[in-house]
N, CA, C and O atoms as a Tinker XYZ file with bonds, in Angstrom:
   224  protein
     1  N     98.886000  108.604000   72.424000    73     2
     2  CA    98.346000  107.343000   72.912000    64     1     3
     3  C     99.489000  106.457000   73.374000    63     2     4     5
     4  O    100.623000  106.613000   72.922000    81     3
     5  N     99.259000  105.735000   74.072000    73     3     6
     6  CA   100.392000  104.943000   75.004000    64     5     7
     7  C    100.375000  103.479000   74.546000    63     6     8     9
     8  O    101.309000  102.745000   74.868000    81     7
     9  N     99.475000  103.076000   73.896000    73     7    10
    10  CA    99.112000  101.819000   72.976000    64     9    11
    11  C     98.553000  100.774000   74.182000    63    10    12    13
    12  O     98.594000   99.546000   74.108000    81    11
    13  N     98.039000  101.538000   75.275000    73    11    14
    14  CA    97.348000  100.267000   76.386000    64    13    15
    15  C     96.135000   99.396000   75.611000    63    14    16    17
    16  O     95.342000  100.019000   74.905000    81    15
    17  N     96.045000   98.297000   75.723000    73    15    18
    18  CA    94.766000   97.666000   75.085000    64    17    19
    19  C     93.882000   97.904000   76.417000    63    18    20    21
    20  O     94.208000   98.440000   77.477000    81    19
    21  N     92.872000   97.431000   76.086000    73    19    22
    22  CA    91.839000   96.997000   77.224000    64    21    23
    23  C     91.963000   95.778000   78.186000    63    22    24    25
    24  O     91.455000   95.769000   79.307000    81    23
    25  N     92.620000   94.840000   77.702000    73    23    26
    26  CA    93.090000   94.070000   79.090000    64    25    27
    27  C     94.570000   94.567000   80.156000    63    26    28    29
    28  O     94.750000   94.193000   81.315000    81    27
    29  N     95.523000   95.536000   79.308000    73    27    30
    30  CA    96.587000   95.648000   80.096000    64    29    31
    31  C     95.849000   97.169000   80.809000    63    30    32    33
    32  O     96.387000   97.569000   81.841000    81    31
    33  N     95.290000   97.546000   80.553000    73    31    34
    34  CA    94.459000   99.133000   81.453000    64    33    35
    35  C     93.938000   98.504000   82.693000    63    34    36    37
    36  O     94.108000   98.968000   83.821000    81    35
    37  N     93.238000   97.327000   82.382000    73    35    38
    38  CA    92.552000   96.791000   83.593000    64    37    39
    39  C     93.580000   96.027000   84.184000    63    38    40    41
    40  O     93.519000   96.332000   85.375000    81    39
    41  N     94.263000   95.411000   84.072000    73    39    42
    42  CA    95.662000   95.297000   84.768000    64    41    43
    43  C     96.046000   96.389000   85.689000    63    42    44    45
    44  O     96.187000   96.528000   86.904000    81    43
    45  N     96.156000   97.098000   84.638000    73    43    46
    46  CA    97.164000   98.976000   85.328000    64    45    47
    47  C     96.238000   99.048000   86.645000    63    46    48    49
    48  O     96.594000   99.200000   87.814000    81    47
    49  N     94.968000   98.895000   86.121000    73    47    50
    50  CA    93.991000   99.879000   87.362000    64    49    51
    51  C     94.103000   98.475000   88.715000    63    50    52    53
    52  O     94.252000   98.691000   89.918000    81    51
    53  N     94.012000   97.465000   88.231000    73    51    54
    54  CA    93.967000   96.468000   89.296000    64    53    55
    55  C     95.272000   96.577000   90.136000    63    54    56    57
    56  O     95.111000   96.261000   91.315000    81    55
    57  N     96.578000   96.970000   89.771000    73    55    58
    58  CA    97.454000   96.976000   90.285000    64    57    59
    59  C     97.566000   98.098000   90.934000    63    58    60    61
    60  O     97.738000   97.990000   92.149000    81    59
    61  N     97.520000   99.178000   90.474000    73    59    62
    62  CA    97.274000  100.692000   91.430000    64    61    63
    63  C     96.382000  100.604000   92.561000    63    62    64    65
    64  O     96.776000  101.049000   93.639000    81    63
    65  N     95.072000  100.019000   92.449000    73    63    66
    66  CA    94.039000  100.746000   93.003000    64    65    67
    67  C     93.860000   98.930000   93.852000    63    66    68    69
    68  O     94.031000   98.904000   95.071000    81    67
    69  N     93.669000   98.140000   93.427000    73    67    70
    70  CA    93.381000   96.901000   94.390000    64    69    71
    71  C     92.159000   96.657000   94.591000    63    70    72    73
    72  O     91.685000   95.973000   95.498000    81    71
    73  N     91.470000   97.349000   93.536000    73    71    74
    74  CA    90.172000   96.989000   92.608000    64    73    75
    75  C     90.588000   95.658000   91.818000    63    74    76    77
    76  O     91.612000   95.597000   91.137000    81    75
    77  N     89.529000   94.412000   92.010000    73    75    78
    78  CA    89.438000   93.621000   90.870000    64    77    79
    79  C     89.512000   93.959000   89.701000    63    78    80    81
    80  O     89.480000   95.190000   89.672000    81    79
    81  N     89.645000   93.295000   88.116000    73    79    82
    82  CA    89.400000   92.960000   86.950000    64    81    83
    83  C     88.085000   92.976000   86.895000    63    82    84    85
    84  O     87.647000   93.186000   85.764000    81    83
    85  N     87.310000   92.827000   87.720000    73    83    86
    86  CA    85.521000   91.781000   87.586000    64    85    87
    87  C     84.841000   93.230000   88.323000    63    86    88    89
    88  O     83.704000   93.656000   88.121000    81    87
    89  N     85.532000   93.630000   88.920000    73    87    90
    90  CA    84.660000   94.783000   89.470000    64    89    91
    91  C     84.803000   96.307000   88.682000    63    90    92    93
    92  O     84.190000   97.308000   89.052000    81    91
    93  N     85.671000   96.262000   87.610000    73    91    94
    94  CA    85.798000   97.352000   86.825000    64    93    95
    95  C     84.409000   96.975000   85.488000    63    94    96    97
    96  O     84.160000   95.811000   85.176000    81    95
    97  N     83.674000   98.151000   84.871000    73    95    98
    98  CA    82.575000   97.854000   84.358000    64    97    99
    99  C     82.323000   99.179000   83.245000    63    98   100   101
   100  O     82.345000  100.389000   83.472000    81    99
   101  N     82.112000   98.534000   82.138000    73    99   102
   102  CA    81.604000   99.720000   81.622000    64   101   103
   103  C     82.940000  100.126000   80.657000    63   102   104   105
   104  O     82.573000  101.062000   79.946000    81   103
   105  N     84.201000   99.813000   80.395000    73   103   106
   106  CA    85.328000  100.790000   80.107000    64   105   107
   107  C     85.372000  101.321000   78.903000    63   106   108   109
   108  O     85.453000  100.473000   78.015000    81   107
   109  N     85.343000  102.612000   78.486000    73   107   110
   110  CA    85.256000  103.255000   77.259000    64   109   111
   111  C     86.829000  103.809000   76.996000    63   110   112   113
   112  O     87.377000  104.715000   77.622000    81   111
   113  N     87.286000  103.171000   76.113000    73   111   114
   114  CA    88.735000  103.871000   75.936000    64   113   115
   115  C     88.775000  104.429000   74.512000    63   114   116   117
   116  O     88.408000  103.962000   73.434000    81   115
   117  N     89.479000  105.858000   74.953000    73   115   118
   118  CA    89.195000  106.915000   73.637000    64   117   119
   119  C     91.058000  107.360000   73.652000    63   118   120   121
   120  O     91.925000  107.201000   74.511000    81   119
   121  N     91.078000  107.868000   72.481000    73   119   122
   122  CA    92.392000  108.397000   72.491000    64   121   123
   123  C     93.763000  108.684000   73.149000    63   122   124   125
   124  O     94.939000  108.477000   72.851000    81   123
   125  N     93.086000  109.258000   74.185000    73   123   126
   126  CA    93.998000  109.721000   74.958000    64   125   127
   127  C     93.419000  109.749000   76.564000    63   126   128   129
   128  O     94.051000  110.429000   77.373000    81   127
   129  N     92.257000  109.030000   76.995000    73   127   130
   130  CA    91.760000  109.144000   78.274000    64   129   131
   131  C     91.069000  107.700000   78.042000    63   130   132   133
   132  O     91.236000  106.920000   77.105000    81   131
   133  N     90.224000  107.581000   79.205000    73   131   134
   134  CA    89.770000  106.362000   79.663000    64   133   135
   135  C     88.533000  106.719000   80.853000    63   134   136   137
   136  O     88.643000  107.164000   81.996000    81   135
   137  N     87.615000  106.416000   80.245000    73   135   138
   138  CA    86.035000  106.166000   81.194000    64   137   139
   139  C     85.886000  104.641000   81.732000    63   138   140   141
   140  O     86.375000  103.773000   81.009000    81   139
   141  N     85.268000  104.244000   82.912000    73   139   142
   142  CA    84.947000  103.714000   83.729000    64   141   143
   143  C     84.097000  103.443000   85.088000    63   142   144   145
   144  O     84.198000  104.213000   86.043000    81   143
   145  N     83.495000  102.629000   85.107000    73   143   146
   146  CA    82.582000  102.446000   86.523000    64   145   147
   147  C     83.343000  101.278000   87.018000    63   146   148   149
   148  O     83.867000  100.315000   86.459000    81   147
   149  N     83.220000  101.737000   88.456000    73   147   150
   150  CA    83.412000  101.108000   89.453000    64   149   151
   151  C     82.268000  101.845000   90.538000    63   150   152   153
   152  O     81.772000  102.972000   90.543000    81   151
   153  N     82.041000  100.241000   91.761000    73   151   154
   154  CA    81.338000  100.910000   92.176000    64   153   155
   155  C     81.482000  101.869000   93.466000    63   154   156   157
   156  O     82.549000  102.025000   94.059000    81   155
   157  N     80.248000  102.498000   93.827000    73   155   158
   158  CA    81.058000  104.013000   94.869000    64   157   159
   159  C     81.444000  103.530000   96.106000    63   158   160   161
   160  O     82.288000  104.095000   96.801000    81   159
   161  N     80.677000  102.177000   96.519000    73   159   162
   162  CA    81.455000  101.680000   98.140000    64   161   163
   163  C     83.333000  101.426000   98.173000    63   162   164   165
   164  O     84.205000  101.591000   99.027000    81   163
   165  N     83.301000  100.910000   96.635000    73   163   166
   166  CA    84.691000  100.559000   96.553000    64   165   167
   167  C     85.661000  102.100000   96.398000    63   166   168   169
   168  O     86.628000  102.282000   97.138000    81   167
   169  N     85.402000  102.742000   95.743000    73   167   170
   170  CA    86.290000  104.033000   95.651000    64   169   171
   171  C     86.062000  104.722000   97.319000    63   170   172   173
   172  O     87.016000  104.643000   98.093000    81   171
   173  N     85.089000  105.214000   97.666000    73   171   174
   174  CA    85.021000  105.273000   99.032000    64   173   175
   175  C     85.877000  104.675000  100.247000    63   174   176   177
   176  O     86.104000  105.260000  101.306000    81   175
   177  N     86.365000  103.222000   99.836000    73   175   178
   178  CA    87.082000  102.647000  100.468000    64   177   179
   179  C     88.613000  102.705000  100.433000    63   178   180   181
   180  O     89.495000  102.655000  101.290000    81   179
   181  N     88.571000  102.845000   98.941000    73   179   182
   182  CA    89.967000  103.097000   98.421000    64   181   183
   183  C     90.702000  104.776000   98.600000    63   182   184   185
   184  O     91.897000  105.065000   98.672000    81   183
   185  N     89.604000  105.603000   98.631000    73   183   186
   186  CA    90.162000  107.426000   99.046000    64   185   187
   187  C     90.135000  106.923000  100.673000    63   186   188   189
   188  O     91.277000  106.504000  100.858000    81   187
   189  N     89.601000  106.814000  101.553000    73   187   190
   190  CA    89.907000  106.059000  102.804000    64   189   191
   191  C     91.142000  106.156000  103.008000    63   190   192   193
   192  O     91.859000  107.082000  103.387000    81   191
   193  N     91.392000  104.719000  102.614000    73   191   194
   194  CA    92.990000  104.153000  103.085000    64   193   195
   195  C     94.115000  105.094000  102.195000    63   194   196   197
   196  O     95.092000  105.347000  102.900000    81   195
   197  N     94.208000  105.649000  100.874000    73   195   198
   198  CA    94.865000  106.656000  100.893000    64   197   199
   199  C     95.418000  107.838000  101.391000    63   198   200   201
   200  O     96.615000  108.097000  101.514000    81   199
   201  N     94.268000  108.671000  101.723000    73   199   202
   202  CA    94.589000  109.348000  102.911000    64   201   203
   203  C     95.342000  109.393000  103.836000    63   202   204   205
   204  O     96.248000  110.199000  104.045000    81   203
   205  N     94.707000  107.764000  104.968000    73   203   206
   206  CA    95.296000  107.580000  105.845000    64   205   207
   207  C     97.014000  107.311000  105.372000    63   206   208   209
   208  O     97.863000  107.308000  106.264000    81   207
   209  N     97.276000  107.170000  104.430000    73   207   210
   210  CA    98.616000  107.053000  104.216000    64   209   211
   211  C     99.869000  107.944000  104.425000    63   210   212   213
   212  O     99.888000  109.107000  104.023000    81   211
   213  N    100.793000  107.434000  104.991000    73   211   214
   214  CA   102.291000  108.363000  105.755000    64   213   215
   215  C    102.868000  108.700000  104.412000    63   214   216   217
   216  O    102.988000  107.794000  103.587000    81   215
   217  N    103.209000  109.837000  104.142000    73   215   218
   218  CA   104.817000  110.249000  103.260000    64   217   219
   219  C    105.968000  109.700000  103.948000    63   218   220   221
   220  O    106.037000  109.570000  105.170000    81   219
   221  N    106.722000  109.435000  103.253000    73   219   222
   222  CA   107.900000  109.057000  103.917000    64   221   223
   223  C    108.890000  110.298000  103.232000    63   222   224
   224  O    110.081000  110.376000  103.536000    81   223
């Protein structure tokens, strides 16, 4: 376990992903993983612009 609470996870994910705090829902944190809803327009949007993304 990495000792994340439940407000610094939703941090983590807000900063990675550029998903709100308010739009993450549902979060079940277990041992060693982490469940969550978000909703599917937003991930849809977010595999999108990944993609389109250059390697440098």
């Amino acid at each position: 376990m990495d000792n994340l609470d439940k407000k610094e996870l939703l941090w983590f994910l807000q900063d990675e992903t550029g998903v709100s705090k308010s739009q993450i829902n549902d979060m079940d944190m277990k041992s060693s993983f982490s469940f969550f809803e978000v909703d599917s327009t937003l991930v849809a949007d977010r595999l999108r612009k990944r993609r389109s993304r250059k390697m440098v």
